[in-house]
C-alpha positions as CSV (number, residue, x, y, z in Angstrom):
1,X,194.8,141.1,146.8
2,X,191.5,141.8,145.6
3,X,191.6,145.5,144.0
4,X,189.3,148.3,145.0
5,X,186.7,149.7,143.2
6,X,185.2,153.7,143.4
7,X,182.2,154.3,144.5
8,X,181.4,157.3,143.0
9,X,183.3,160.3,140.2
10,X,186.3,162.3,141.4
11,X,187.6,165.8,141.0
12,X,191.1,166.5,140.2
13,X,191.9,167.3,143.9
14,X,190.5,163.9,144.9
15,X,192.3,162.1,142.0
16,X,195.4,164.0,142.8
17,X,195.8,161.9,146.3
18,X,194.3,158.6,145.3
19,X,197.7,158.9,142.4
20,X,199.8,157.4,144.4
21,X,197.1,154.2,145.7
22,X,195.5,153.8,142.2
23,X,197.3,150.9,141.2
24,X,195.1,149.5,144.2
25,X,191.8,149.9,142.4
26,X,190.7,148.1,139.2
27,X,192.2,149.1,135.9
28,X,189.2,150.8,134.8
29,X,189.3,153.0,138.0
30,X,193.2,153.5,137.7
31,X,192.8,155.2,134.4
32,X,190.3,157.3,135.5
33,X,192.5,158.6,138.1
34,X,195.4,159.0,135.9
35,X,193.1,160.7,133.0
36,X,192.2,163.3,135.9
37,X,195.3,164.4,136.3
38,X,196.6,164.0,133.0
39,X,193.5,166.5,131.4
40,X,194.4,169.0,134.4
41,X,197.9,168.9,133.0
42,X,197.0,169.4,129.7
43,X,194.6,172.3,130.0
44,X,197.1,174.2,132.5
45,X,199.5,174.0,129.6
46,X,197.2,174.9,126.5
47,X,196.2,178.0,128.9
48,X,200.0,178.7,129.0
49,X,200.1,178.9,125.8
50,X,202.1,175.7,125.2
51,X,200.4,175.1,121.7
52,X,196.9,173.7,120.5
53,X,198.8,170.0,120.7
54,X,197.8,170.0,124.4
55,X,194.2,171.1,123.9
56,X,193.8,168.2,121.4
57,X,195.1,165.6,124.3
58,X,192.8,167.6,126.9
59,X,189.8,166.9,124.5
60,X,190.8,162.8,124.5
61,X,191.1,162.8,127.8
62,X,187.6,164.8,128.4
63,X,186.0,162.3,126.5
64,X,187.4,159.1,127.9
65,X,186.6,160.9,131.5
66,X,182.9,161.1,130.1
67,X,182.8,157.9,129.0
68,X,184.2,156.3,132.3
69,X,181.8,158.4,134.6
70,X,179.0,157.4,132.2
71,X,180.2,153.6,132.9
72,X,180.4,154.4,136.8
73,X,177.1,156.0,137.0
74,X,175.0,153.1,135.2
75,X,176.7,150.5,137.5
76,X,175.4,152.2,140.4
């Protein structure tokens, strides 16, 4: 099976329903999806006040997000 890949940058929301497809997509794209909803996670729980540990992961994840729409948009 020849994997899918995305045609243009998601929101959370859109990443959020794609979770349980992305393994249909190349790996590239699956991460992407999965660092989505992994840097909403993380945010909603420095904002809870979880500790500064999760802002530190939300930053990583920010950045990898960057760098994978950066990718996406000079393919295009």
């Amino acid at each position: 099976m020849q994997k899918k890949k995305l045609t243009n940058t998601l929101a959370y929301g859109h990443a959020y329903h794609l979770l349980p497809v992305a393994h249909t997509y190349v790996a590239e794209d699956e991460l992407y999806i999965k660092n989505l909803i992994c840097h909403h996670f993380a945010l909603e729980r420095f904002e809870a006040g979880d500790g500064d540990g999760w802002k530190m992961s939300a930053d990583v994840l920010a950045k990898q997000i960057r760098q994978r729409e950066a990718e996406m948009a000079a393919s295009w």
